[in-house]
Residue frames as qw, qx, qy, qz and C-alpha x, y, z in Angstrom:
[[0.310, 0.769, -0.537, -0.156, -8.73, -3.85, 11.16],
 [0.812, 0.161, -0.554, 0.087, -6.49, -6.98, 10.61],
 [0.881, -0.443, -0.036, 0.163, -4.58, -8.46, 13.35],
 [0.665, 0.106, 0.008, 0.739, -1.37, -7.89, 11.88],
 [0.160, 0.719, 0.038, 0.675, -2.45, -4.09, 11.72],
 [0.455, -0.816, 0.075, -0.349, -3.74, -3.52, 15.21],
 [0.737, -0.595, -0.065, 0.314, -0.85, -5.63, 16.93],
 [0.497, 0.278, -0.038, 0.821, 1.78, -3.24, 14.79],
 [0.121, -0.679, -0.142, -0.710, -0.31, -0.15, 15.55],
 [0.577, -0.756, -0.056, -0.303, 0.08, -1.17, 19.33],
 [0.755, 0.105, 0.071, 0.644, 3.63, -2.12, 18.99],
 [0.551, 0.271, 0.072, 0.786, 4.05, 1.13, 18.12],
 [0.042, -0.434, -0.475, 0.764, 2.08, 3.15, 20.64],
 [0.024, -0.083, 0.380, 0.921, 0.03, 4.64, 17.29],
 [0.061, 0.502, 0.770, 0.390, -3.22, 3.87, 17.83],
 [0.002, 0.766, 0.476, -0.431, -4.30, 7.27, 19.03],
 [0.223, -0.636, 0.256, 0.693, -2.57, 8.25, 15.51],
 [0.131, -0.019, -0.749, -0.649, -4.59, 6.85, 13.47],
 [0.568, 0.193, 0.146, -0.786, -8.02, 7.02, 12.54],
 [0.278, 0.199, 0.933, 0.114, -10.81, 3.94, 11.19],
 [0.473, 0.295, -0.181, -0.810, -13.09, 4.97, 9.00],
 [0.546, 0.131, 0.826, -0.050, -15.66, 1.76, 8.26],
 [0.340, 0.444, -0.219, -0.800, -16.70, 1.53, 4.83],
 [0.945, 0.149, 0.199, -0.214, -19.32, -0.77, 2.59],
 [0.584, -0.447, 0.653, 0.181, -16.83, -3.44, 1.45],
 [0.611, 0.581, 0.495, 0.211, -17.88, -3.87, -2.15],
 [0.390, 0.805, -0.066, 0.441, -15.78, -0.56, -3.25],
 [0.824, -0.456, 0.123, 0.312, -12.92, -1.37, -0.89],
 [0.530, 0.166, 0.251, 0.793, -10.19, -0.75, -3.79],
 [0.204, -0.531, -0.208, 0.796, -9.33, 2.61, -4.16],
 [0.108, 0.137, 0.565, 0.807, -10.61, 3.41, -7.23],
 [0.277, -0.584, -0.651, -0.397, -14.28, 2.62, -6.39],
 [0.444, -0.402, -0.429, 0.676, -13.54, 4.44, -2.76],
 [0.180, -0.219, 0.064, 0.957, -12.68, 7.71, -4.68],
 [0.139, -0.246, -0.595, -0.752, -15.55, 7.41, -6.78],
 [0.412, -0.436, -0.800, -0.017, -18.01, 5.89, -4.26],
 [0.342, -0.779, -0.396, 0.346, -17.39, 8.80, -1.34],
 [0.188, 0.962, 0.099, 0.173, -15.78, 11.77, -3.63],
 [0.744, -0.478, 0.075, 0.460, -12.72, 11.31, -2.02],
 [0.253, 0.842, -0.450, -0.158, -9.37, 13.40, -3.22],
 [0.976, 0.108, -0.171, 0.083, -7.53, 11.33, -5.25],
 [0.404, 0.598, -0.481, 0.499, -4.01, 12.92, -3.92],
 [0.345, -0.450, 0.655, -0.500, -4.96, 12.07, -0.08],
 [0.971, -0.024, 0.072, -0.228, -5.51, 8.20, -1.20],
 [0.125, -0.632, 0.765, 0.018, -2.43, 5.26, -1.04],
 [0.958, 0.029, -0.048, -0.281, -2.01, 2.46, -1.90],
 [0.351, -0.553, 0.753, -0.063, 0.08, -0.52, -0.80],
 [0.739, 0.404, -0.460, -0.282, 1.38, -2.89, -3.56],
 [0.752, -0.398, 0.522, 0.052, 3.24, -6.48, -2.60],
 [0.804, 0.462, -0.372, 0.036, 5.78, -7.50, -5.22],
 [0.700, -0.502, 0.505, 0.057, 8.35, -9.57, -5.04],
 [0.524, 0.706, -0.467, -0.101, 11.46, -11.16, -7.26],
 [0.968, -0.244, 0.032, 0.047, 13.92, -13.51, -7.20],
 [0.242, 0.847, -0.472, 0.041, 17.82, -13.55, -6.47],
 [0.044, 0.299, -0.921, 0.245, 19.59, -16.75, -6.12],
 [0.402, -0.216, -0.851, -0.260, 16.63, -18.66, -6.07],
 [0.042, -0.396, -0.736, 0.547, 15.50, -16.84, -3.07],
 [0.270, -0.682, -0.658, -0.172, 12.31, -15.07, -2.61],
 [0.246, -0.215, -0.243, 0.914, 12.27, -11.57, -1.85],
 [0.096, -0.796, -0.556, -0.219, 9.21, -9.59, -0.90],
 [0.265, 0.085, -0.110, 0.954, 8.59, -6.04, -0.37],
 [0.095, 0.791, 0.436, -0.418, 5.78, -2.95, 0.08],
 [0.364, 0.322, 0.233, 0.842, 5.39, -0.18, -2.35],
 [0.140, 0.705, 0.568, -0.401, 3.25, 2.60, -0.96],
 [0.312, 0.279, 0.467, 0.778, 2.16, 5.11, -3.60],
 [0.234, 0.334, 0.311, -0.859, -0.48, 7.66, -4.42],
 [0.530, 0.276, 0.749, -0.287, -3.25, 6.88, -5.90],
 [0.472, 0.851, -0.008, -0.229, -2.76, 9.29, -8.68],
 [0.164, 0.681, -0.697, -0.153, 0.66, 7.41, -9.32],
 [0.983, 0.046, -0.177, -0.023, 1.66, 3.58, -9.96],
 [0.741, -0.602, 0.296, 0.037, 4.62, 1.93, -8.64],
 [0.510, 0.644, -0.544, -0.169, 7.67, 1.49, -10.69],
 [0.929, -0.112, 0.340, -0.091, 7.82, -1.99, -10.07],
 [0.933, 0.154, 0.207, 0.252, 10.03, -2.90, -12.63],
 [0.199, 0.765, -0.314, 0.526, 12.52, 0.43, -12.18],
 [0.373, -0.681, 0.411, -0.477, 13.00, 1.40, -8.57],
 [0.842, -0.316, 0.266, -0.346, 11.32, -1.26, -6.82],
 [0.986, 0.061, -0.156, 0.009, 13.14, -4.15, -8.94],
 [0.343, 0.768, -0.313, 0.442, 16.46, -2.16, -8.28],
 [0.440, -0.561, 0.298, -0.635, 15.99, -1.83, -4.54],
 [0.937, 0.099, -0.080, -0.326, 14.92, -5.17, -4.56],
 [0.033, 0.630, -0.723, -0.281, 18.16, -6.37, -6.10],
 [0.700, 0.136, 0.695, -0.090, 16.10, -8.85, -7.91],
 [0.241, 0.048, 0.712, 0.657, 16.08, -9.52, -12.03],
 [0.215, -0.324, -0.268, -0.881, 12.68, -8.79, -12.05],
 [0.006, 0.175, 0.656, -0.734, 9.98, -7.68, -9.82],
 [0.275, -0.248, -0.786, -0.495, 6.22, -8.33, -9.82],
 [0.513, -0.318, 0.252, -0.757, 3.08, -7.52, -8.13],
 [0.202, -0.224, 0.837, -0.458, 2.31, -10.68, -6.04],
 [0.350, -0.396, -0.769, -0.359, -1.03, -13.02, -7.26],
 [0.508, -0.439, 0.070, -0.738, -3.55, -11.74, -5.12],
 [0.924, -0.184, -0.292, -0.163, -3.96, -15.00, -3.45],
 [0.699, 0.022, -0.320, 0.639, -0.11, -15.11, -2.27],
 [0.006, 0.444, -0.314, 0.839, -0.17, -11.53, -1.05],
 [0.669, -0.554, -0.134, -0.477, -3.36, -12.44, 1.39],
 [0.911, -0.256, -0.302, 0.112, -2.02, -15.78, 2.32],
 [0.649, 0.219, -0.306, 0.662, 1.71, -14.18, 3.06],
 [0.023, -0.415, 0.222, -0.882, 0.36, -10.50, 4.72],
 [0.021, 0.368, 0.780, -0.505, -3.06, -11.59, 7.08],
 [0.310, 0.322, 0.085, -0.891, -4.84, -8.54, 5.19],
 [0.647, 0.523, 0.555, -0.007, -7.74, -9.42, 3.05],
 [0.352, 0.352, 0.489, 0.717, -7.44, -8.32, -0.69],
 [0.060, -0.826, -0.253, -0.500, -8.46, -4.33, -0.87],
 [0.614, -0.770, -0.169, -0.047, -7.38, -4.09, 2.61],
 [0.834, -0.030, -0.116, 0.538, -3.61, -4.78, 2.32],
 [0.121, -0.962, 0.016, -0.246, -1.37, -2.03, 4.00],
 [0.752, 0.158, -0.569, 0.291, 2.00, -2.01, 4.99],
 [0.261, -0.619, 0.370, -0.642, 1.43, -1.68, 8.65],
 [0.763, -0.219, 0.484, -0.369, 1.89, -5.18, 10.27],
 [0.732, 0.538, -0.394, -0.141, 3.54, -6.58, 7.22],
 [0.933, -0.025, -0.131, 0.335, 6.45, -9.53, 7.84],
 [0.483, -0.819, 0.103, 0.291, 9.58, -8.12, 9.64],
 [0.576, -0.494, 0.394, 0.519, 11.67, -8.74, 7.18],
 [0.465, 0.679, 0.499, 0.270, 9.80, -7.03, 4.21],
 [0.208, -0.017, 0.116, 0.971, 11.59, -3.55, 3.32],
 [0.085, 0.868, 0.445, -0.206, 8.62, -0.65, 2.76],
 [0.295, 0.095, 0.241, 0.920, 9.55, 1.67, -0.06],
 [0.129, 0.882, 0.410, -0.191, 6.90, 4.94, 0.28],
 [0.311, 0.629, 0.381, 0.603, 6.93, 7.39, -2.37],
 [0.236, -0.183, -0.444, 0.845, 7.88, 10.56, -0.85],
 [0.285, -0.205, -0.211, -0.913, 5.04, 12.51, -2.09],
 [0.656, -0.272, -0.702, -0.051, 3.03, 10.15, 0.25],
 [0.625, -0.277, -0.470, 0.558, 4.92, 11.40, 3.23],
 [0.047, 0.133, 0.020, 0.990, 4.33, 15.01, 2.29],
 [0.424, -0.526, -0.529, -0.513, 0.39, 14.17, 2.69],
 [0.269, -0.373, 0.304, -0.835, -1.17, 15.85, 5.25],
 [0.611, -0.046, 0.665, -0.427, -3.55, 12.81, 5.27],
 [0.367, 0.315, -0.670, -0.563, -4.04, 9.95, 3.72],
 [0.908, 0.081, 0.239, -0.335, -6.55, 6.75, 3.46],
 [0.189, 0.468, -0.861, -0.059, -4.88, 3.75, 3.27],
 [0.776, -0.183, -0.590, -0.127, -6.20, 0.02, 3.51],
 [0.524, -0.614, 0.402, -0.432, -6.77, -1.29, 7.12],
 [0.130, -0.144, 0.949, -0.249, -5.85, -5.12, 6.65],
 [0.377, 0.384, 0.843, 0.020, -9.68, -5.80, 5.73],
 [0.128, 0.480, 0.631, 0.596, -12.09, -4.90, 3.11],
 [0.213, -0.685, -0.659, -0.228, -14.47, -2.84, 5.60],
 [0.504, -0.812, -0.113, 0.271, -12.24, -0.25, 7.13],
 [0.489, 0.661, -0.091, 0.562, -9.69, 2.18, 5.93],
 [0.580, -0.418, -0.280, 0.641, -6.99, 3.50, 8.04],
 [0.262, 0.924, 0.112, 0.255, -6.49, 7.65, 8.22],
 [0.720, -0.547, -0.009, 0.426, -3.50, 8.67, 9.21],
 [0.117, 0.900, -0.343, -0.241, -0.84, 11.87, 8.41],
 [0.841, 0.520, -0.143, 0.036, 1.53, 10.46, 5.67],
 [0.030, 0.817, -0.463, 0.341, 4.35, 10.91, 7.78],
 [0.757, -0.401, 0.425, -0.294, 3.75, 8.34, 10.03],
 [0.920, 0.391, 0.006, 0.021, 4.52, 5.62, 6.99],
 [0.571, 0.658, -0.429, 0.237, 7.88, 6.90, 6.77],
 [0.261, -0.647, 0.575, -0.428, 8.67, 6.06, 10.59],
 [0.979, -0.136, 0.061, -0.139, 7.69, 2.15, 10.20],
 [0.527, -0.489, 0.630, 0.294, 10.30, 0.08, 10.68],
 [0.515, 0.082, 0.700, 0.487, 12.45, -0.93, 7.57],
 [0.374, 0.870, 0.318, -0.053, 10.43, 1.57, 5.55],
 [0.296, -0.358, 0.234, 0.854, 12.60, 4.27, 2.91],
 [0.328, 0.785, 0.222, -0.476, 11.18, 7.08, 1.84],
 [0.596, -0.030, 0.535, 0.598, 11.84, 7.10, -2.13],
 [0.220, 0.494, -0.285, -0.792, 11.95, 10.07, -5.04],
 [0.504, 0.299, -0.619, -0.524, 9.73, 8.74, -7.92],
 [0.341, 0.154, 0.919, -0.125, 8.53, 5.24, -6.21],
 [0.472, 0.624, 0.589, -0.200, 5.20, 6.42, -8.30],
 [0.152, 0.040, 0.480, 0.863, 5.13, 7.35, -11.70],
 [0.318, 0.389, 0.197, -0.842, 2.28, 9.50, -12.17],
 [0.354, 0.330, 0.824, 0.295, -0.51, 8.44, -14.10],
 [0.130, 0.098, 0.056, -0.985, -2.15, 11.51, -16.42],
 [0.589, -0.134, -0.245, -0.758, -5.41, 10.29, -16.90],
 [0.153, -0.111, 0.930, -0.316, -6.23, 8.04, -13.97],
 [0.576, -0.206, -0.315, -0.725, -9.94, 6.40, -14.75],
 [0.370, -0.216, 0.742, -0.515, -11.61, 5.33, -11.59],
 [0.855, 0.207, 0.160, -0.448, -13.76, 2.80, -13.69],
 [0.518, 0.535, -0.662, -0.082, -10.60, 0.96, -15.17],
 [0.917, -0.392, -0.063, -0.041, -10.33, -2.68, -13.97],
 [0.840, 0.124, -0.149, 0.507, -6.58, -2.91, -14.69],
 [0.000, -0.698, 0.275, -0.661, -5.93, 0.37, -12.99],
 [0.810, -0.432, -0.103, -0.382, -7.54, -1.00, -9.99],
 [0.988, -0.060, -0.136, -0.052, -5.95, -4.12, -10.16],
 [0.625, 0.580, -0.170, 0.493, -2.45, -2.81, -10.75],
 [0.030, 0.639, -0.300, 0.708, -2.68, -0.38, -7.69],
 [0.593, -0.361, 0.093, -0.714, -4.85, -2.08, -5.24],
 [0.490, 0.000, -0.860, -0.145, -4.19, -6.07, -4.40]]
């Protein structure tokens, strides 16, 4: 796993509370995951990075979601936020800002002073697969645990359900998965 993950996950005494699961790195993102090993899509997460401006500053965040939902990025999140508007991070700025590789990103080891909004229906999961920080490893861990990170609030509705999710869409992917 990243660095940032394993020194949070030993920070917090959790690494006998989570599981690694190694996996080929070419279907990292969760789409090709679900497709690639049959997975359920309702025990998959993802962990978005947007961010906004207020006062010319720079405010970043986490979204965590299910995989069968998207992130109301420009509802909740920009709300929460307290930013005009809120965006999903270039893929290039989320790496450079979190330590995680793209596909990998997770908000476990994130900057201290990033909020973590998780979707409660996340926290209800008995288990869920979540990025590890790199492309080649997925974290497993009860959905509960997410809601105990520091700075983290559980939120009603953080995901807006998608009704036809297609695990071959690039902009699904892209949208859910940086």
């Amino acid at each position: 796993m990243a660095p940032p993950t394993l020194a949070a996950l030993r920070a917090l005494g959790w690494l006998d509370k989570v599981g690694v699961v190694e996996i080929d790195p070419d279907v990292s993102d969760t789409a090709s995951s679900q497709e690639t090993y049959r997975l359920p899509p309702e025990a998959l997460a993802n962990c978005v990075i947007v961010g906004g401006k207020r006062e010319g500053v720079e405010r970043f965040a986490a979204a965590v979601v299910l995989f069968t939902t998207r992130a109301d990025v420009n509802g909740v999140v920009r709300r929460l936020l307290d930013v005009r508007k809120a965006s999903f991070l270039p893929m290039d700025r989320a790496v450079e800002l979190t330590g995680m590789e793209h596909g990998g990103i997770n908000p476990i080891g994130l900057p201290d002073s990033w909020p973590v909004m998780v979707d409660r229906r996340v926290t209800e999961s008995e288990v869920v697969l979540i990025g590890s920080g790199i492309r080649r490893a997925k974290l497993l861990l009860p959905g509960n645990l997410l809601a105990q990170l520091p700075r983290t609030e559980t939120i009603d509705r953080l995901g807006i359900s998608v009704a036809n999710r297609s695990q071959n869409s690039p902009s699904t992917a892209a949208r859910s998965d940086p």
